[in-house]
Backbone as XML, in Angstrom:
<?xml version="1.0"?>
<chain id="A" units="angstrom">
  <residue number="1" name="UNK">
    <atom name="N" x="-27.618" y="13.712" z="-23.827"/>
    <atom name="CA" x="-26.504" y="12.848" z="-24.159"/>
    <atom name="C" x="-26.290" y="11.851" z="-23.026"/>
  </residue>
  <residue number="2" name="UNK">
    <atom name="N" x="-26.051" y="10.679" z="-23.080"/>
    <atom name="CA" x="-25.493" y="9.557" z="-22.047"/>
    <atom name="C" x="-24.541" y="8.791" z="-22.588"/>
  </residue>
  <residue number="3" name="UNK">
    <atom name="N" x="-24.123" y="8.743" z="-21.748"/>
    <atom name="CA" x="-22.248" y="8.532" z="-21.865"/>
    <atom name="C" x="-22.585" y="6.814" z="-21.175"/>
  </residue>
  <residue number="4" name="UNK">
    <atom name="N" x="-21.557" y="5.979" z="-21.431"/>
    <atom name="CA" x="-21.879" y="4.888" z="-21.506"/>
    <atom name="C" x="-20.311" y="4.373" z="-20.833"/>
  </residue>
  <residue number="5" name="UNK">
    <atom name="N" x="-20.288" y="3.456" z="-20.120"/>
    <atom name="CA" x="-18.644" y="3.249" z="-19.486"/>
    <atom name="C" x="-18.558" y="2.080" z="-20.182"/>
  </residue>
  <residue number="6" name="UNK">
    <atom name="N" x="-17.530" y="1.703" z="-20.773"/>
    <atom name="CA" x="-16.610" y="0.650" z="-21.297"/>
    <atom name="C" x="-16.239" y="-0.407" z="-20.748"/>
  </residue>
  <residue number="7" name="UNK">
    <atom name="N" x="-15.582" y="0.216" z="-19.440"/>
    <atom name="CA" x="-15.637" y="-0.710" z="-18.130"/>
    <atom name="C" x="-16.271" y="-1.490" z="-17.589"/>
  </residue>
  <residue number="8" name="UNK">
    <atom name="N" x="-16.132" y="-2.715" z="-16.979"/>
    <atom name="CA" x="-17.447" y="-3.552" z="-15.953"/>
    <atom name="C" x="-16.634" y="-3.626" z="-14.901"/>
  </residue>
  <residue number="9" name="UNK">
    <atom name="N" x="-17.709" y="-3.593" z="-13.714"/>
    <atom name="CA" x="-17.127" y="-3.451" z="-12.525"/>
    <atom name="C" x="-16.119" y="-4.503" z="-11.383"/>
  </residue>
  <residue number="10" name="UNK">
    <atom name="N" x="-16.048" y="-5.760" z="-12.617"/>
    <atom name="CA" x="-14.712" y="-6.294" z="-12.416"/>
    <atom name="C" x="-13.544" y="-6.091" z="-12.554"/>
  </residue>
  <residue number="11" name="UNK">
    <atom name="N" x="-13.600" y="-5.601" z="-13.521"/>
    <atom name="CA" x="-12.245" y="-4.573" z="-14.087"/>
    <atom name="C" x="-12.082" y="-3.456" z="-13.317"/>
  </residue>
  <residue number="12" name="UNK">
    <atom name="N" x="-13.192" y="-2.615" z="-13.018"/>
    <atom name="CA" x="-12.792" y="-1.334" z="-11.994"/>
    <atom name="C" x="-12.256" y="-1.537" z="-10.933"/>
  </residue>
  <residue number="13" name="UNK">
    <atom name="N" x="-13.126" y="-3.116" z="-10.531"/>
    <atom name="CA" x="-12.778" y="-3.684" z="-8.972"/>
    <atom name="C" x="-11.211" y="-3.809" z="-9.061"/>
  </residue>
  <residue number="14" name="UNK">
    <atom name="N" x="-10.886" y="-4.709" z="-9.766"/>
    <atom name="CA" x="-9.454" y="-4.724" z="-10.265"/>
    <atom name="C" x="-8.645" y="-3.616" z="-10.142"/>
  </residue>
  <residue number="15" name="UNK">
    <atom name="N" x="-9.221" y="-2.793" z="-10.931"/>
    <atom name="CA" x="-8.220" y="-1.387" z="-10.828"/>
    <atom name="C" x="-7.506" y="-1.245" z="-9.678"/>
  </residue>
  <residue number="16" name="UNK">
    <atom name="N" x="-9.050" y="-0.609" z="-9.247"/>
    <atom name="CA" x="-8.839" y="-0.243" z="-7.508"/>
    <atom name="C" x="-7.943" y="-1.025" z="-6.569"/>
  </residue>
  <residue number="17" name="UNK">
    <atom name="N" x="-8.164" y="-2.229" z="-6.842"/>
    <atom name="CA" x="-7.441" y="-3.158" z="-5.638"/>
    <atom name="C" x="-6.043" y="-2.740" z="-6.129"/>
  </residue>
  <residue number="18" name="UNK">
    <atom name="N" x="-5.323" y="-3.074" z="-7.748"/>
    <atom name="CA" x="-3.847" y="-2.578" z="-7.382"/>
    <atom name="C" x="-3.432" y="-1.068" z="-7.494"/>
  </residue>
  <residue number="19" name="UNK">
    <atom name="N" x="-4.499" y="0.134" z="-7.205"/>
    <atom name="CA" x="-4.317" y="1.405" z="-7.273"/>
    <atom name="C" x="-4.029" y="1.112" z="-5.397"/>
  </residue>
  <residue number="20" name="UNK">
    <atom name="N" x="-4.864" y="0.651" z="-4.592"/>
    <atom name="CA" x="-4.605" y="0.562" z="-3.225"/>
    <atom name="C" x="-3.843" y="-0.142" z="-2.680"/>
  </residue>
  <residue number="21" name="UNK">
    <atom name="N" x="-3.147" y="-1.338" z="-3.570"/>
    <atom name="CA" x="-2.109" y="-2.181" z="-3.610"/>
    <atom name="C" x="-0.510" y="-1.215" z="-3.492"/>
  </residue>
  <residue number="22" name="UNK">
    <atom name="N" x="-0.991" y="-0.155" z="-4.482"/>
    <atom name="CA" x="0.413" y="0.118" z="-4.524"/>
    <atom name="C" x="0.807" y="1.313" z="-3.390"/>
  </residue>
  <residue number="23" name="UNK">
    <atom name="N" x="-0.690" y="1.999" z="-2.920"/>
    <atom name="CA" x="-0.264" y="3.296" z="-1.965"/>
    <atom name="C" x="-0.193" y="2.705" z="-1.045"/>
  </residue>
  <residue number="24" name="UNK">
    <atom name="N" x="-0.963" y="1.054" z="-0.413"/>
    <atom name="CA" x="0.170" y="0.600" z="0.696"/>
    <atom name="C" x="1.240" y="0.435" z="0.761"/>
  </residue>
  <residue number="25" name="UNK">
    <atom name="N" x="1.802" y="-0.171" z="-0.422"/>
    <atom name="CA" x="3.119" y="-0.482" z="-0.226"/>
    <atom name="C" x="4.279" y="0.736" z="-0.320"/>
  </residue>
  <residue number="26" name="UNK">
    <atom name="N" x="3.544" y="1.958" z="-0.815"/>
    <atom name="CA" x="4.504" y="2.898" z="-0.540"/>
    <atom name="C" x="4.981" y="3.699" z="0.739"/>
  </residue>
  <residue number="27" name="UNK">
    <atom name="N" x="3.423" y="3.474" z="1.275"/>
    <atom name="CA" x="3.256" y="3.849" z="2.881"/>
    <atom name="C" x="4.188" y="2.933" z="3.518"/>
  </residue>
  <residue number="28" name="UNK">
    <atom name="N" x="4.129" y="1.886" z="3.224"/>
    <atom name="CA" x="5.157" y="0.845" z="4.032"/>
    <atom name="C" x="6.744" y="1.331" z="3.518"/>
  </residue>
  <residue number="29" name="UNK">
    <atom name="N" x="6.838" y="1.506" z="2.823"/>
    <atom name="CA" x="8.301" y="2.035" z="2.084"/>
    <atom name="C" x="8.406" y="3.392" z="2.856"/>
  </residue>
  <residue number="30" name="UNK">
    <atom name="N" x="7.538" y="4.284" z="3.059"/>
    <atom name="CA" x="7.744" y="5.752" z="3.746"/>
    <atom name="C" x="7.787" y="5.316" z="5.248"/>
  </residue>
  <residue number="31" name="UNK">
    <atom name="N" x="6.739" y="4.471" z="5.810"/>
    <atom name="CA" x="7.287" y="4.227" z="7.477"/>
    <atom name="C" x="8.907" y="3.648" z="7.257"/>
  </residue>
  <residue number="32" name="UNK">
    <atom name="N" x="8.697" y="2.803" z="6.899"/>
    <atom name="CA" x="10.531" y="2.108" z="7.146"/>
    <atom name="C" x="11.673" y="3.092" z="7.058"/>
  </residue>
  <residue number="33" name="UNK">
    <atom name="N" x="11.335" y="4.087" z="6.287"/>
    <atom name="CA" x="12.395" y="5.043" z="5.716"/>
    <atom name="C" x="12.279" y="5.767" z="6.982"/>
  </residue>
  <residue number="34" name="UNK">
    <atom name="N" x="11.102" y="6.735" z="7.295"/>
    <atom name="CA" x="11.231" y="7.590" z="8.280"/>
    <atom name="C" x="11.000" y="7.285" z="9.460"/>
  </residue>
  <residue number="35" name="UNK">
    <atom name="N" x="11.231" y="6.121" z="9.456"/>
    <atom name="CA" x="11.479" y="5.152" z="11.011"/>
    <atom name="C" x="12.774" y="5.081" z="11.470"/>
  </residue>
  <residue number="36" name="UNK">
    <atom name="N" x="13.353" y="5.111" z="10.260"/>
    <atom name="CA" x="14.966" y="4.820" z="10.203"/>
    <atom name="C" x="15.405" y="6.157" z="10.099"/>
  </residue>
  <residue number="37" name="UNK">
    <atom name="N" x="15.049" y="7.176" z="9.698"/>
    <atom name="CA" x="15.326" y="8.622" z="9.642"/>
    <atom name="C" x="15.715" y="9.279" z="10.990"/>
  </residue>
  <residue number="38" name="UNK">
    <atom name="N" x="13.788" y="9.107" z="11.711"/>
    <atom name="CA" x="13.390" y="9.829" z="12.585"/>
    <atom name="C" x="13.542" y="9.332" z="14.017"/>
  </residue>
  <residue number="39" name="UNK">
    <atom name="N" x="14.403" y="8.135" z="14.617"/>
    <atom name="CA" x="14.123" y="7.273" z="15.539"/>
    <atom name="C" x="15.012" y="8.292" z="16.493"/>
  </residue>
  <residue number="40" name="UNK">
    <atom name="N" x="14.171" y="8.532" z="17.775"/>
    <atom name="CA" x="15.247" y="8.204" z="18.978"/>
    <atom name="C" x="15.771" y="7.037" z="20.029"/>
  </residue>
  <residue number="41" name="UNK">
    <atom name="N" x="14.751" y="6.333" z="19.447"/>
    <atom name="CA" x="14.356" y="5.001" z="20.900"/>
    <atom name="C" x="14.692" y="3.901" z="19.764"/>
  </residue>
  <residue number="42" name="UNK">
    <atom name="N" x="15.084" y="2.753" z="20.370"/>
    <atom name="CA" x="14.955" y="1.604" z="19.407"/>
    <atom name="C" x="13.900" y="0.808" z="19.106"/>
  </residue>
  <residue number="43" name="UNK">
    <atom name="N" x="13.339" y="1.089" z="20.785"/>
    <atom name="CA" x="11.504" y="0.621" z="19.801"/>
    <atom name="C" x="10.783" y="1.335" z="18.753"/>
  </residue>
  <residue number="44" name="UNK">
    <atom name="N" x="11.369" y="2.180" z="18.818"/>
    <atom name="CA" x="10.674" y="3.351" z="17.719"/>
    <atom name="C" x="11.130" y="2.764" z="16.564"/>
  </residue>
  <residue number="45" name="UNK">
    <atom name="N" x="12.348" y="2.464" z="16.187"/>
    <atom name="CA" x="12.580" y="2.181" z="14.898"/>
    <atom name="C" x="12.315" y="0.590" z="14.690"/>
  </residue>
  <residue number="46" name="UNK">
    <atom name="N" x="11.895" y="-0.017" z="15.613"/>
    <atom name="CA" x="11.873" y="-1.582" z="15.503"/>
    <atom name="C" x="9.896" y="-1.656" z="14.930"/>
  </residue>
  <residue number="47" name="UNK">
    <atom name="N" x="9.608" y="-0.365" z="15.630"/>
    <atom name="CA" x="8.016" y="-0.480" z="15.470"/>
    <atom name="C" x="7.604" y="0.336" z="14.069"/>
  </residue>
  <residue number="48" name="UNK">
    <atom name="N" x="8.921" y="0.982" z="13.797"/>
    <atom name="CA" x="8.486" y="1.536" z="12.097"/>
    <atom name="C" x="8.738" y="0.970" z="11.012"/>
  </residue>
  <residue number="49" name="UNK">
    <atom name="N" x="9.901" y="0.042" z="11.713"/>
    <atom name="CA" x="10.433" y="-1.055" z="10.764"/>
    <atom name="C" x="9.226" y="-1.994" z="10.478"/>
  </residue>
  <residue number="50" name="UNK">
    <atom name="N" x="8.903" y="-2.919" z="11.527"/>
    <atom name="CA" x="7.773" y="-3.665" z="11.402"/>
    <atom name="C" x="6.440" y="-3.321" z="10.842"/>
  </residue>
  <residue number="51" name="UNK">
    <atom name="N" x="6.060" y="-1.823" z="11.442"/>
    <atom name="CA" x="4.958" y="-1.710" z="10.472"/>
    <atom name="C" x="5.122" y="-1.520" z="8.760"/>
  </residue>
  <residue number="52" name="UNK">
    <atom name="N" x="6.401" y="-1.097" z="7.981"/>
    <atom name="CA" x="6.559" y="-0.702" z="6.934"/>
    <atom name="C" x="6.609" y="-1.911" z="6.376"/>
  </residue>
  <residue number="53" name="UNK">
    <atom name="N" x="7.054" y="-3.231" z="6.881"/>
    <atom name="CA" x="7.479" y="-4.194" z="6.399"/>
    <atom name="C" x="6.069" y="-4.896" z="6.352"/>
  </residue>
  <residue number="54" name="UNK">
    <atom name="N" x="5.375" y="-4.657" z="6.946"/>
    <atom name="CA" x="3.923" y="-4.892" z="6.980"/>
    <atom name="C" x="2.770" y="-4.260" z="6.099"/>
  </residue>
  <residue number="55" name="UNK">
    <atom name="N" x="3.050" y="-3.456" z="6.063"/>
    <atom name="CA" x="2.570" y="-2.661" z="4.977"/>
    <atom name="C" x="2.715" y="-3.141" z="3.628"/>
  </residue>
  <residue number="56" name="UNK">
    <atom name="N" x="3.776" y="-3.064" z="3.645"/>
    <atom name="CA" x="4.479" y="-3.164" z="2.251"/>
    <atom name="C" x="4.246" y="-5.122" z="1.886"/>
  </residue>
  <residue number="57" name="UNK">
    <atom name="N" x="4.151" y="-5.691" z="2.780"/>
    <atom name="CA" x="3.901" y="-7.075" z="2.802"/>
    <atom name="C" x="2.301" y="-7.006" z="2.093"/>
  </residue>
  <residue number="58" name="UNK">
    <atom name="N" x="1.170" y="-6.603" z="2.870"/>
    <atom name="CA" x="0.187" y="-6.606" z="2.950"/>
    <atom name="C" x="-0.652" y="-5.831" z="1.534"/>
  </residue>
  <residue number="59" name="UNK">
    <atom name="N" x="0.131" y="-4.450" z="0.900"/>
    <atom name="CA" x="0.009" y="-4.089" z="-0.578"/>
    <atom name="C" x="0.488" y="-4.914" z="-1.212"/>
  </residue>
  <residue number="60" name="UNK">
    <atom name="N" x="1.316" y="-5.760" z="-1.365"/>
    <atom name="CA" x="1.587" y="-7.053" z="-2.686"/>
    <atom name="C" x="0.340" y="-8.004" z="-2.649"/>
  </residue>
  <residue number="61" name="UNK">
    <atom name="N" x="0.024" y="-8.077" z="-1.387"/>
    <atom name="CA" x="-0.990" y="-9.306" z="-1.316"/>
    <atom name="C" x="-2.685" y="-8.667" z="-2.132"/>
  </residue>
  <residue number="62" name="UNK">
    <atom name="N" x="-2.375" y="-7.499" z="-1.809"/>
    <atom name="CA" x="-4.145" y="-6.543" z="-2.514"/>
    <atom name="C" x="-3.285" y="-6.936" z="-3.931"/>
  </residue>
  <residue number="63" name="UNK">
    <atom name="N" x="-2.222" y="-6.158" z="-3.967"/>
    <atom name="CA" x="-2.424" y="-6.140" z="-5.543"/>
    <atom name="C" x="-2.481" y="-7.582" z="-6.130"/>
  </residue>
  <residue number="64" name="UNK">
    <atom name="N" x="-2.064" y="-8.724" z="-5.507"/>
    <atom name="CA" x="-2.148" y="-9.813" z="-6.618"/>
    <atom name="C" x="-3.493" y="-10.728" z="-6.461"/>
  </residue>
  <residue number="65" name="UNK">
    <atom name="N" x="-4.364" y="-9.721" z="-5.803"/>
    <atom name="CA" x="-5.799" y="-10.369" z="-5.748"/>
    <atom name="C" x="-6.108" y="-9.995" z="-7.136"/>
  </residue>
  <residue number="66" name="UNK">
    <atom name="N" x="-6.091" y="-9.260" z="-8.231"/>
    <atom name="CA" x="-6.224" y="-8.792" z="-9.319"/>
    <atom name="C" x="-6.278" y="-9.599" z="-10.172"/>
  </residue>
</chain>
């Protein structure tokens, strides 16, 4: 038996980019949160802030390569 994919690998490519689109931007949503949670120092929360906001900047931009 051979199984045959439906798919072309533009479309998969696609997939993928906003499947990885979106677990950055959640990662960026989880630093900011537990930056702001977990801080003792203010660079600490200035540097979890920034990276989440970065993150989360940087998954919109994968996903709208799609």
């Amino acid at each position: 038996m051979s199984s045959s994919s439906t798919s072309t690998p533009s479309s998969t490519s696609a997939a993928s980019r906003k499947t990885v689109g979106y677990i950055v931007q959640l990662a960026g949503i989880a630093s900011f949160t537990l930056g702001a949670i977990f801080s003792v120092h203010h660079i600490a929360i200035g540097a979890a802030f920034l990276g989440g906001a970065a993150a989360f900047y940087v998954g919109g931009k994968i996903r709208s390569l799609t």
